[in-house]
C-alpha positions in Angstrom: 56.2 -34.3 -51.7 53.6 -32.9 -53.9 54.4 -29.1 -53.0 58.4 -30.0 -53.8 57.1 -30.9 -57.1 54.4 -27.4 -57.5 57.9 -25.8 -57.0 59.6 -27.0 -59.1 57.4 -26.9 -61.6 56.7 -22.9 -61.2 60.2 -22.5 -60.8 60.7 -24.2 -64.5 58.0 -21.9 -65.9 59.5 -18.6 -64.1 62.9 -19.0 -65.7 61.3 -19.9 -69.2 59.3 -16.8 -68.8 62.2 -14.7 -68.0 64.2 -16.2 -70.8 61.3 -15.0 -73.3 61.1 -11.6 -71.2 64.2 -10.6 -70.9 65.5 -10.1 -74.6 62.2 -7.6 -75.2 63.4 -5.6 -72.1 66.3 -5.0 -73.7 65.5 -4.2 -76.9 62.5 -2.1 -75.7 65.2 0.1 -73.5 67.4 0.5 -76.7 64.3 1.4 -78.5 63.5 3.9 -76.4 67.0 5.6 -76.1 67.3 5.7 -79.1 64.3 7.5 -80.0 63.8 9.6 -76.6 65.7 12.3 -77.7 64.5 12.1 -81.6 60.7 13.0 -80.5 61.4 15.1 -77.5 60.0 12.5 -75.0 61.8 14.8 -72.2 60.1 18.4 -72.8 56.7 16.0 -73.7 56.9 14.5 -70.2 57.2 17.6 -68.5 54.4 19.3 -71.0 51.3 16.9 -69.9 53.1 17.4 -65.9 52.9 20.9 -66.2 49.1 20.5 -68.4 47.6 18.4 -65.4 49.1 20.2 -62.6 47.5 23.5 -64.4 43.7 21.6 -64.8 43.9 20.5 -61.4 44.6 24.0 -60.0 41.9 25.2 -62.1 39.7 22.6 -61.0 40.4 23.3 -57.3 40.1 27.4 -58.3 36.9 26.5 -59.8 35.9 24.8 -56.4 36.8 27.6 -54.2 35.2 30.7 -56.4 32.0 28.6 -56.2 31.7 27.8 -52.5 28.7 30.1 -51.2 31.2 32.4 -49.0 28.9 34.7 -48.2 26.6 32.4 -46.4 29.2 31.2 -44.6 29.0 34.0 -41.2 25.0 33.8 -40.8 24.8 29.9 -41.3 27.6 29.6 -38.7 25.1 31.7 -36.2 22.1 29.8 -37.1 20.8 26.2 -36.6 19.1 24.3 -39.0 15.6 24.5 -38.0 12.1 22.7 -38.6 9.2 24.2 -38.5 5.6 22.8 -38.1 2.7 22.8 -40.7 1.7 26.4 -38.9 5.3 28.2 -38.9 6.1 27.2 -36.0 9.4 26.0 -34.6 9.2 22.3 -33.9 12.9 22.0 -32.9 16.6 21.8 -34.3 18.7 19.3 -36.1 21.8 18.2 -34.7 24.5 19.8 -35.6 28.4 20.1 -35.3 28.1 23.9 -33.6 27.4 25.7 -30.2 26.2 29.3 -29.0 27.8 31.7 -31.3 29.1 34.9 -29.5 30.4 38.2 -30.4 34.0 38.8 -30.7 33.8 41.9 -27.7 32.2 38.9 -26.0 35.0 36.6 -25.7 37.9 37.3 -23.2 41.0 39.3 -25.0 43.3 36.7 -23.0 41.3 33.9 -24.7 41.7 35.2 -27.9 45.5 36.2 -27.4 46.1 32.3 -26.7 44.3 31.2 -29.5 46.6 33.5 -31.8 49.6 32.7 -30.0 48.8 28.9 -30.7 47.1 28.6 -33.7 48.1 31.6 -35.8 50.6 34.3 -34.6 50.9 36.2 -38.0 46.9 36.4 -38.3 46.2 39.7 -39.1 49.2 40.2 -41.0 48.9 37.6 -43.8 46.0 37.1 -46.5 44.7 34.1 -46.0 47.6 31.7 -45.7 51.4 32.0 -44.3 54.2 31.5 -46.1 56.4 30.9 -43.8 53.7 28.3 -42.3 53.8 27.0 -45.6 57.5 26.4 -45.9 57.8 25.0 -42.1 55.0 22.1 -43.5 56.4 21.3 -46.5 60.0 20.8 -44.9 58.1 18.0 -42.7 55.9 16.6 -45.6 59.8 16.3 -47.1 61.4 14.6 -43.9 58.2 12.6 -43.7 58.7 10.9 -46.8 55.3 12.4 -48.9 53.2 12.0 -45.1 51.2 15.0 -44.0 51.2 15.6 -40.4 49.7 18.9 -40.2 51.0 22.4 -39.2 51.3 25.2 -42.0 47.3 25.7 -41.7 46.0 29.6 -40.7 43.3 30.3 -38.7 41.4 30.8 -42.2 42.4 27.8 -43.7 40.6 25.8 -40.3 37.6 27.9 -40.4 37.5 26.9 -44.5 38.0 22.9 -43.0 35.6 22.9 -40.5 33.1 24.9 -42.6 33.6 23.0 -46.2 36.0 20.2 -46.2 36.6 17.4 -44.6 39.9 16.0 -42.7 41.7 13.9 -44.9 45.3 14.9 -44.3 46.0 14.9 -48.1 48.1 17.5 -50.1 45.0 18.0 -52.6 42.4 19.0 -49.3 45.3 21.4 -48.1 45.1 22.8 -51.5 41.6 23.6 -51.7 41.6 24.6 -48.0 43.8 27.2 -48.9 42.0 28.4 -52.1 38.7 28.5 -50.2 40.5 30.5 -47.5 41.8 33.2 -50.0 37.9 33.4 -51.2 37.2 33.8 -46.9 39.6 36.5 -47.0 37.9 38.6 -50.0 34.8 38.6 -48.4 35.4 39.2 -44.7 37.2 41.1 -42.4 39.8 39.7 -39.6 37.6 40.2 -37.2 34.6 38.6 -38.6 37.0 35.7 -39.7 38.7 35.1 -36.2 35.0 35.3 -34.4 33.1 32.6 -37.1 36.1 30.3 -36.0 36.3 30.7 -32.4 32.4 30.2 -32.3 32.8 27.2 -34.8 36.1 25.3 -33.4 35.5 22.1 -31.5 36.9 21.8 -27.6 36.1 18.0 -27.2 33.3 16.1 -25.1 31.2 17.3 -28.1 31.2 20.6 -27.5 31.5 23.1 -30.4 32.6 27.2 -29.4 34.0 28.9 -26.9 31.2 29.3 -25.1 29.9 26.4 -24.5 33.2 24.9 -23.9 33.8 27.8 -21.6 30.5 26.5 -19.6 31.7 23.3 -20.3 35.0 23.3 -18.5 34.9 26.1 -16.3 31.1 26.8 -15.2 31.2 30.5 -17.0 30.8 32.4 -19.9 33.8 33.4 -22.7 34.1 37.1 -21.4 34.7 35.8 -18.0 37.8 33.2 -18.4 41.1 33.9 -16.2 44.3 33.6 -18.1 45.1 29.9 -16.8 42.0 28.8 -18.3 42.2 30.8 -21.2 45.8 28.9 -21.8 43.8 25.6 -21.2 40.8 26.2 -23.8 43.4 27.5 -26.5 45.7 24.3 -25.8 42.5 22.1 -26.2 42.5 23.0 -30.2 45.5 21.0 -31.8 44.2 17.9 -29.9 40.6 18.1 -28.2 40.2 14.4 -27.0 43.9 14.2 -26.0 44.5 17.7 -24.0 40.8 18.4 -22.8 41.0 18.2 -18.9 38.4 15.8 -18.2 39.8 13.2 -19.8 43.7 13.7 -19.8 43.7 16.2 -16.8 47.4 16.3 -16.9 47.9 16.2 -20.2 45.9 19.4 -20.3 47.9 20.8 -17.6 51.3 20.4 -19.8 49.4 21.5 -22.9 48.1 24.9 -21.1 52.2 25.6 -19.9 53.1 25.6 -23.5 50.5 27.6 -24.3 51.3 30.4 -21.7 55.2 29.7 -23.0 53.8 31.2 -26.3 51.9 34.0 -25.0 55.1 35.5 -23.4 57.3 34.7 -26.4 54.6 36.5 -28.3 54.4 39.6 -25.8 51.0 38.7 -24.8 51.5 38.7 -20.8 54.6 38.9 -18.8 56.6 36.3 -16.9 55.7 36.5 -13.4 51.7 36.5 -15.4 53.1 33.4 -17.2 54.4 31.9 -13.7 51.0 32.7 -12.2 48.8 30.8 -14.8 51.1 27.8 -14.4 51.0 27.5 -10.7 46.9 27.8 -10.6 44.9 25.1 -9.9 43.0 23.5 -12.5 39.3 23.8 -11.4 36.8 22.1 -13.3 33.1 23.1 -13.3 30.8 21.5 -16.2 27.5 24.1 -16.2 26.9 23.2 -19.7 23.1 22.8 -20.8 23.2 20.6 -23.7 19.4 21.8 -24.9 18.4 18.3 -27.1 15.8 20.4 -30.3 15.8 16.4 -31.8 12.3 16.3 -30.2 11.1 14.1 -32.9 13.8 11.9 -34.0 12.3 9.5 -36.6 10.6 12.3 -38.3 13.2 14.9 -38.4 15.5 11.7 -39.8 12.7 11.6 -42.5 13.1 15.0 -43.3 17.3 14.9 -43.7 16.5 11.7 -45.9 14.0 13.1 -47.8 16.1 16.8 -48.6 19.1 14.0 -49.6 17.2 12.4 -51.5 15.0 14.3 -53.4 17.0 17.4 -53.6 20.2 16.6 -53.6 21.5 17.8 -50.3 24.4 16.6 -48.2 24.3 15.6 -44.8 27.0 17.5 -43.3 25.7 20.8 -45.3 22.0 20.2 -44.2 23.0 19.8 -40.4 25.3 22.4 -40.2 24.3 25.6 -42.6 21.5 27.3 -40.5 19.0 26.3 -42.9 15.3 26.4 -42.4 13.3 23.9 -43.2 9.3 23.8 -43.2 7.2 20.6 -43.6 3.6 19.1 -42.9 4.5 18.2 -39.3 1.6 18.2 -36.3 3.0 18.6 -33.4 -0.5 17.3 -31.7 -0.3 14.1 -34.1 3.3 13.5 -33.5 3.0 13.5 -29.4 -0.3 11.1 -29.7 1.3 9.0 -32.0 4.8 8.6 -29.8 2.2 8.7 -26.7 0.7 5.2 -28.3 4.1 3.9 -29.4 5.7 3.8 -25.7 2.5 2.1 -24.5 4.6 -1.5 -24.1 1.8 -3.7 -23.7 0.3 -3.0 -26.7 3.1 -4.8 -28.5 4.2 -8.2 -28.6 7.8 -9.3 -27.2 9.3 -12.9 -28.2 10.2 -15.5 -25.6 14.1 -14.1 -25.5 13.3 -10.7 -24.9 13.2 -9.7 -28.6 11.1 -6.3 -29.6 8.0 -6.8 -32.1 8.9 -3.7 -33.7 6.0 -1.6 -35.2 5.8 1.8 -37.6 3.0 4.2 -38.3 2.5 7.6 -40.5 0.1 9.9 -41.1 -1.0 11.6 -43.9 -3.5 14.9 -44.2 -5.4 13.7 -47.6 -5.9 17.1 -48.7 -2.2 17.9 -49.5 -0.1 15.0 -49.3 1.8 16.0 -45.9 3.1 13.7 -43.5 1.7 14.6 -40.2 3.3 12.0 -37.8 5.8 9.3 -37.9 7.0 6.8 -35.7 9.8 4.4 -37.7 10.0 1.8 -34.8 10.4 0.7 -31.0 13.6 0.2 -28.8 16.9 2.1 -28.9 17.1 4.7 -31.6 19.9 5.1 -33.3 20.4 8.4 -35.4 19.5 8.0 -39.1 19.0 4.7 -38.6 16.6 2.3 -40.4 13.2 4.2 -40.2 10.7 1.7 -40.5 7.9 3.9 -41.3 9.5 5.3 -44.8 12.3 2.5 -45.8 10.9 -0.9 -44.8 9.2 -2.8 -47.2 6.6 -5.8 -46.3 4.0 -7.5 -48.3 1.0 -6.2 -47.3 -1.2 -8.9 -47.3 -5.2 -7.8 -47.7 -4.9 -4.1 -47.2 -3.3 -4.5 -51.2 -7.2 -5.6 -52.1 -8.8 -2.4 -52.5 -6.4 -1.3 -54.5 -5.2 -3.9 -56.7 -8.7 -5.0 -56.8 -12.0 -3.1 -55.5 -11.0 0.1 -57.3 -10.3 -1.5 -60.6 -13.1 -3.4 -60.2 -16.1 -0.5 -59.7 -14.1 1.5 -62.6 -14.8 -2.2 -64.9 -18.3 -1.4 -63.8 -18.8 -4.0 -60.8 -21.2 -2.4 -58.0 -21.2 -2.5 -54.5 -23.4 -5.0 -54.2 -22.7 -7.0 -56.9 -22.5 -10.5 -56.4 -19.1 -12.6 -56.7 -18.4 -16.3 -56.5 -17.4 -17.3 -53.1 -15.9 -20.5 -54.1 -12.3 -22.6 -53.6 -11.4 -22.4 -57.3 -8.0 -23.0 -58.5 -6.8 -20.5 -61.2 -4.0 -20.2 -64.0 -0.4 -22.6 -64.9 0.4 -22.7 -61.3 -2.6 -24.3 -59.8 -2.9 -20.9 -57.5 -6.0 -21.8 -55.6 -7.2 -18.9 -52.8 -8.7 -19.9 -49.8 -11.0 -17.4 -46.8 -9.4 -17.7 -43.8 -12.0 -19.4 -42.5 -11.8 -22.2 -44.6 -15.3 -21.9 -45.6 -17.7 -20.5 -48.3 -21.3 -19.3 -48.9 -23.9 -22.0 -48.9 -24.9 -20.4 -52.7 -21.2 -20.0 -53.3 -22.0 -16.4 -53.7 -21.5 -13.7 -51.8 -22.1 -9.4 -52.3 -19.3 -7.5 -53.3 -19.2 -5.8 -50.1 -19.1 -8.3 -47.7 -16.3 -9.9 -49.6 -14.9 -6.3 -48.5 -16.0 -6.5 -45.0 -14.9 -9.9 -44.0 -11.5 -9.7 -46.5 -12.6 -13.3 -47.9 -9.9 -14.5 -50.8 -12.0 -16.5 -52.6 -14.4 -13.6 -54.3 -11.5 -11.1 -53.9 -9.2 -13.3 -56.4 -12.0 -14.5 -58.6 -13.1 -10.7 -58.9 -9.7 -9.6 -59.9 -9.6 -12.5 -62.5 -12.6 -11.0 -63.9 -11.1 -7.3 -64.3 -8.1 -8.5 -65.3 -3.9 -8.5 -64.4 -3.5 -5.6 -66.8 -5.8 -3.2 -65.4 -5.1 -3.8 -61.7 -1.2 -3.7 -61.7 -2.0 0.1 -63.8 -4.2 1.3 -61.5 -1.8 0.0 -58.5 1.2 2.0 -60.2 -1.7 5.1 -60.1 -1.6 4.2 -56.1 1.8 5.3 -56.1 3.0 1.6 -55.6 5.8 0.2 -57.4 4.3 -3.0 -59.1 7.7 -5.6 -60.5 6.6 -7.6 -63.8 7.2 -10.5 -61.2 3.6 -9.1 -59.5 1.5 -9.0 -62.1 -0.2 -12.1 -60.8 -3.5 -13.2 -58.8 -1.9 -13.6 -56.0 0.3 -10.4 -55.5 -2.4 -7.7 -56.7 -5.3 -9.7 -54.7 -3.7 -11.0 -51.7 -0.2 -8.3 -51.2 1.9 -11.2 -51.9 4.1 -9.2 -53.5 8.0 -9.5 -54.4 9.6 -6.3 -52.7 6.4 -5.3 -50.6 5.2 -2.1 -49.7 6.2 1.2 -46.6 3.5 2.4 -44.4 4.3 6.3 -45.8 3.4 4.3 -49.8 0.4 2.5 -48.2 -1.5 5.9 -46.2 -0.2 7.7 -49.5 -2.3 5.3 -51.7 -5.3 5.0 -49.5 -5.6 9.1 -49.1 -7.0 9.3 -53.0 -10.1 7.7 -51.4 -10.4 10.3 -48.8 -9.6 13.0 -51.3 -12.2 12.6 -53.7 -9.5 10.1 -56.3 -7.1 12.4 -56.7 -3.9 11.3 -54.4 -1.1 13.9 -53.7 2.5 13.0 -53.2 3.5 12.3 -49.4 5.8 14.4 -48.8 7.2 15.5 -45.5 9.1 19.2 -46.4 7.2 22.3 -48.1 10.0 24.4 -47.9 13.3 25.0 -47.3 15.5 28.5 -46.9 19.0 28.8 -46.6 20.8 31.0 -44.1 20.9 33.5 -45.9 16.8 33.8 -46.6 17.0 32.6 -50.0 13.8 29.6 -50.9 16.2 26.7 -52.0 13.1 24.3 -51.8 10.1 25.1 -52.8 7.6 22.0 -52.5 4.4 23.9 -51.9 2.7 22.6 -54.4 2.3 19.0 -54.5 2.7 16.8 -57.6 -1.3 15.5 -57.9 -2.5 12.7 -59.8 -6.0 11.7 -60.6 -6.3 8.0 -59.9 -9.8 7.5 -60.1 -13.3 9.4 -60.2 -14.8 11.4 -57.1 -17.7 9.2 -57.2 -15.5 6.0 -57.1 -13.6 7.2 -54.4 -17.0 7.8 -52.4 -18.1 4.1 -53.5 -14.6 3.0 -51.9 -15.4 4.6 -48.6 -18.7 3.6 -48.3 -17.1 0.0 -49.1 -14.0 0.7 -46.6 -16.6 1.9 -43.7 -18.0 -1.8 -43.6 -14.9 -2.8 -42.4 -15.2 -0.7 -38.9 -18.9 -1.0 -39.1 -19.3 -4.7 -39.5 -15.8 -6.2 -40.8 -12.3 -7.7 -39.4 -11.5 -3.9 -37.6 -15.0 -3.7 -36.3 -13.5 -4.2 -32.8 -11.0 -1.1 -33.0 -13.6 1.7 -34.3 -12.5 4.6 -32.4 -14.8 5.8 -30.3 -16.6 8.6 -31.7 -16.0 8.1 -34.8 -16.7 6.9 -38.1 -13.7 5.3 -40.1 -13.0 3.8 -43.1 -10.3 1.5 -43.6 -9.0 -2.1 -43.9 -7.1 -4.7 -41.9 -4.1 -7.3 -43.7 -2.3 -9.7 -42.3 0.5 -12.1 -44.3 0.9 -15.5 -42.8 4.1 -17.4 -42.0 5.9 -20.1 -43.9 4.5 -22.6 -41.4 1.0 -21.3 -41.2 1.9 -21.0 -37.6 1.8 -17.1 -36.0 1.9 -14.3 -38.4 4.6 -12.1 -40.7 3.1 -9.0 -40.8 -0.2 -6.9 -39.2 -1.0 -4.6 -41.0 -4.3 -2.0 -40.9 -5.1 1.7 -42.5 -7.6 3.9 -40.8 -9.3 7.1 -42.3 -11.6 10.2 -42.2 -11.9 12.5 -44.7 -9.1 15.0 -42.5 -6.5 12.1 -41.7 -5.3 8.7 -42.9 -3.0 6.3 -40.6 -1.4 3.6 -41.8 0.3 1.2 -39.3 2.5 -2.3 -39.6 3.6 -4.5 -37.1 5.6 -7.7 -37.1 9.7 -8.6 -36.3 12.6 -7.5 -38.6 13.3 -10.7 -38.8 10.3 -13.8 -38.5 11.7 -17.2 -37.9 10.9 -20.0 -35.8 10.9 -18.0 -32.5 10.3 -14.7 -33.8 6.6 -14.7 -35.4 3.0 -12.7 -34.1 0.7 -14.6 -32.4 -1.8 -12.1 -32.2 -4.3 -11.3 -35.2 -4.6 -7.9 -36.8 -7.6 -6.4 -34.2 -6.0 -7.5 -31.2 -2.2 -6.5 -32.2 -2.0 -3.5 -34.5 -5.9 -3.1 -34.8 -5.4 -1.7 -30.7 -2.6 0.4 -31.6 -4.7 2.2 -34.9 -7.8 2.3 -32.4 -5.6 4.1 -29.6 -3.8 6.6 -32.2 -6.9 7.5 -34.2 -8.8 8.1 -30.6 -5.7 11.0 -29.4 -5.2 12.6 -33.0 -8.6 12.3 -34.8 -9.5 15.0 -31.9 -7.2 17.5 -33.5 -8.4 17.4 -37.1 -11.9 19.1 -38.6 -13.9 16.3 -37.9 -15.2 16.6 -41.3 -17.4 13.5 -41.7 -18.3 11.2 -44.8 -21.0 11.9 -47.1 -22.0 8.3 -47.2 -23.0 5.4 -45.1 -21.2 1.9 -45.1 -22.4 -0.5 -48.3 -24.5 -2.9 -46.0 -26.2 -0.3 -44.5 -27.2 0.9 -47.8 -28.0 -2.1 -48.8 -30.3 -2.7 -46.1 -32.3 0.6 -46.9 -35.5 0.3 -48.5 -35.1 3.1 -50.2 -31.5 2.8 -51.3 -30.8 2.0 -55.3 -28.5 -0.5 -54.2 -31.8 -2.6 -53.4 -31.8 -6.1 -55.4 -28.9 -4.9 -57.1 -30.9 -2.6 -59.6 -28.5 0.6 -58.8 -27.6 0.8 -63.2 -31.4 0.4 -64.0 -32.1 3.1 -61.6 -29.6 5.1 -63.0 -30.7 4.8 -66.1 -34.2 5.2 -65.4 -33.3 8.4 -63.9 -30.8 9.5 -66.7 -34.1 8.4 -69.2 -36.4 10.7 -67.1 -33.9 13.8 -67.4 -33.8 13.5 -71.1 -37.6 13.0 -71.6 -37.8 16.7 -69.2 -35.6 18.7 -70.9 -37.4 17.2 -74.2 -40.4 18.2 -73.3 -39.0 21.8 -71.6 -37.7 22.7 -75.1 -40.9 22.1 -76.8 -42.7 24.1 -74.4 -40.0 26.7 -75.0 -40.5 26.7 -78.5 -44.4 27.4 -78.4 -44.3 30.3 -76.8 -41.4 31.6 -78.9 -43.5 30.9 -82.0 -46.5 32.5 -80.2 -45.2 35.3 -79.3 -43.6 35.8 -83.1 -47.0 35.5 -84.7 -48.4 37.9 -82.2 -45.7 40.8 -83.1 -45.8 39.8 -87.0 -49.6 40.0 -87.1 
């Protein structure tokens, strides 16, 4: 009843707005014949027609002049390659080509189907056929505006396959056969008609005729018999319809069409045409499919990191022969991948869910990512990459960079003591708690056991002491990206922070202390050349910022060794050597399990930074393990097979208790700034007295030579 009554009630307002329409139609159409031919409306029309079609040819001219032609024939022959920190080749990208062959080295039968096929008039026309052209345009008339193909050279698909992509649009054909014209310029026929049979695709992912010759037939090009020629050339209009082992007698009708052509074309005779037909079609797949992806969440890394930081395009980067150098280890890449497929070092939920895990490493020295692993389980090609894209909080190993830095450069020292106590801070009643639950008897405790045993309570109360301001600076300095929404206790203390942080952002900030304060980019490519030989990248020399003073930095790692030596990662020093580091873990909701594990581990030659936890932590899905028995193993195990393959180069310091300890270490009853300045006091009076000695025996000797 109610929908009768909507009805009626729309149709009521319809014909009242029709009523009020309706007059303006009218007298708009009058208006406009009568003025149409007063201002030339007609010859105005066709004017901006004529003006846009012009700017859009230009456009697409523009396009074509500027396509790097002459790159095109050596990045066709060439693989984009990576290439290790020493030069050498570390493997291949994927890309959409096979094993490019001379023209003498493909059989004249194959290439006489292929012409017969594709492009009869080849070597007669420049670029594109007219008469191609017309036979198109009569079926993009019948069609009703609908491309369907045809009308395309054997230029024009070499300029598709090599630049555009395959939209079946009447601006693409355009361009496709602008860029063709420019293929034309700059190459002969020959040249042309061998880039494209090496670069056409044959289905089953094989790109050439090479490969698809070994693909199909178990030989090379030069050695294909006429009925197999007629069956590779029939493969090109439709590869995953007319290859023969998946439509085997669609194939078969394809390749008698084919040999139809050749005959109409003069290329072989009847009786050879019969022949071909009548042969049977005998498959043989010898194709070695040689996989140079040997690393694949590193080499995705490197494709998201030329995207992204210089501007390249997937397709372009894949496919254009380029070579592209970066940081890689090959020694640190295999231990790392070694320790990653170690299964029971990882935790698996109840249903058979992954704990999934990521790890890089970083040489100090010059910012270059050495090793990366971006996760566990299937990989998936340019998926997510754990290791680069994810970000977590991350829980304590935040504090010596939100807060024990800042704090030495405030002029805290290492064993300094700070309040140890449950204290509740600020509006929001934010009150830190050690993990432990308990405190110092004194309620004090030295700054680096505070370090050592990651307790909250001092760590919080000594960051409240240096400030918000000064912590979330020096934080940005770290390379981290610090929201207004974590300038608070509890994000720059604790890594309770909005967004959170990657593993390649947390080994980047904790390489300053390993380098002396100054922290170089991470950065996984130092160079990159196109096919050609040009340097289209040049990344050699890192941006470098100076986050904090060398003598800070050494004061970190004598700090950051306590935590191996006597602290939360004590079980997990590698053996054999000495690391500095620190351990974080972020708790769930609940207080039941754990988020995230996190740990950083570091010589003076290599810093690894590792996470573990699930993608996604709910009821079902959380850690059980803490950080030294889950991803505290997995640091232990990596630093043990790579530190091997580094200098070795040792600290110039000894962890802060140690020091402590030392009778004759200034850090003894916390008088290190009295000794200092006793020392500094004791220079002064030196060279005082130096300079007056100096003096007397200048005036001595003047009086000597005057009298």
């Amino acid at each position: 009843m109610n929908l009768e009554k909507y009805k009626k009630i729309f149709k009521e307002i319809s014909l009242g707005f029709w009523k009020w329409l309706k007059p303006l139609l009218i007298s708009s159409r009058k208006f406009i014949k009568k003025h149409w031919k007063k201002f030339h409306l007609t010859k105005i029309s066709l004017l901006l027609i004529m003006t846009s079609l012009l700017v859009t040819f230009s456009l697409l001219f523009y396009q074509a002049k500027n396509q790097n032609i002459k790159s095109l024939q050596a990045s066709l022959q060439q693989t984009t390659t990576i290439y290790d920190h020493t030069g050498e080749e570390a493997g291949t990208l994927y890309a959409q080509k096979g094993t490019f062959v001379k023209l003498e080295q493909i059989d004249l039968e194959i290439q006489d189907a292929v012409l017969s096929t594709e492009d009869k008039r080849f070597y007669t026309h420049y670029g594109f056929d007219p008469i191609g052209i017309a036979r198109a345009a009569f079926g993009f008339v019948i069609n009703k505006g609908s491309i369907v193909g045809g009308g395309s050279t054997i230029t024009q698909q070499l300029a598709k396959n090599a630049y555009l992509n395959l939209d079946q649009t009447l601006l693409r054909k355009l361009k496709e056969l602008l860029i063709a014209v420019e293929i034309e310029k700059t190459y002969e026929k020959e040249e042309i008609f061998e880039m494209y049979l090496n670069n056409a695709y044959f289905g089953q992912g094989v790109w050439g005729v090479e490969d698809a010759s070994m693909k199909y037939f178990g030989k090379n090009a030069e050695d294909i018999e006429l009925a197999e020629a007629a069956t590779l050339a029939g493969m090109l209009k439709a590869p995953s319809h007319y290859n023969p082992i998946d439509n085997r007698e669609r194939s078969k009708e394809r390749r008698a069409i084919v040999l139809s052509l050749m005959e109409t074309n003069n290329k072989i005779s009847e009786e050879d045409k019969k022949s071909a037909q009548d042969t049977e079609l005998i498959l043989s797949d010898q194709f070695n499919s040689q996989n140079g992806y040997r690393y694949p969440y590193y080499f995705d890394a490197v494709i998201n990191e030329a995207i992204k930081e210089y501007g390249f395009l997937e397709e372009d980067l894949l496919n254009s022969g380029y070579k592209v150098y970066t940081s890689l280890n090959p020694n640190h890449q295999q231990a790392m991948d070694e320790v990653f497929q170690e299964d029971s070092l990882f935790e698996q939920a109840p249903d058979g869910t992954l704990a999934q895990s990521a790890s890089v490493s970083i040489d100090p020295k010059t910012g270059g990512v050495t090793a990366l692993v971006g996760g566990r389980g299937e990989y998936t090609f340019r998926g997510y990459n754990r290791a680069t894209q994810m970000e977590r909080q991350p829980g304590s190993v935040m504090k010596p960079i939100g807060v024990f830095a800042p704090a030495l450069e405030a002029g805290f020292d290492v064993d300094d003591l700070l309040v140890d106590e449950k204290l509740t801070y600020g509006e929001d009643d934010f009150t830190p708690e050690n993990l432990s639950k308990t405190y110092s008897p004194t309620g004090k405790v030295p700054f680096y056991e505070a370090v050592e045993k990651s307790l909250n309570a001092p760590t919080v109360w000594l960051l409240n002491e240096v400030g918000i301001e000064r912590s979330a600076k020096k934080a940005r300095a770290f390379g981290l990206t610090i929201s207004k929404e974590d300038e608070n206790l509890s994000s720059l203390a604790l890594g309770g922070m909005l967004n959170g942080v990657s593993p390649l952002e947390m080994a980047s900030a904790y390489s300053t202390f390993a380098n002396e304060g100054i922290r170089k980019e991470g950065h996984l490519i130092t160079k990159i050349v196109d096919a050609t030989g040009a340097v289209v990248v040049d990344n050699t020399e890192v941006k470098e910022t100076k986050v904090t003073s060398a003598e800070n930095a050494e004061t970190m790692n004598s700090l950051l060794l306590g935590v191996f030596e006597n602290g939360t990662a004590k079980n997990n020093k590698p053996d054999g050597f000495s690391v500095a580091g620190k351990t974080g873990t972020t708790q769930t909701d609940s207080r039941v399990g754990v988020n995230d594990q996190w740990v950083v581990g570091y010589t003076p030659d290599l810093v690894v930074a590792s996470w573990m936890g699930y993608d996604y932590t709910t009821t079902d899905h959380y850690l059980n393990s803490t950080s030294s028995k889950g991803i505290g193993e997995v640091l232990e195990l990596q630093l043990e097979k790579m530190l091997p393959y580094t200098e070795q180069t040792t600290f110039d310091t000894e962890d802060a208790a140690s020091l402590a300890e030392s009778k004759d270490s200034p850090y003894m009853n916390g008088n290190l700034k009295e000794t200092i300045k006793r020392v500094e006091e004791q220079v002064k009076e030196g060279t005082s007295i130096l300079k007056e000695r100096t003096r007397d025996v200048f005036d001595f000797i003047k009086d000597k030579i005057t009298n």
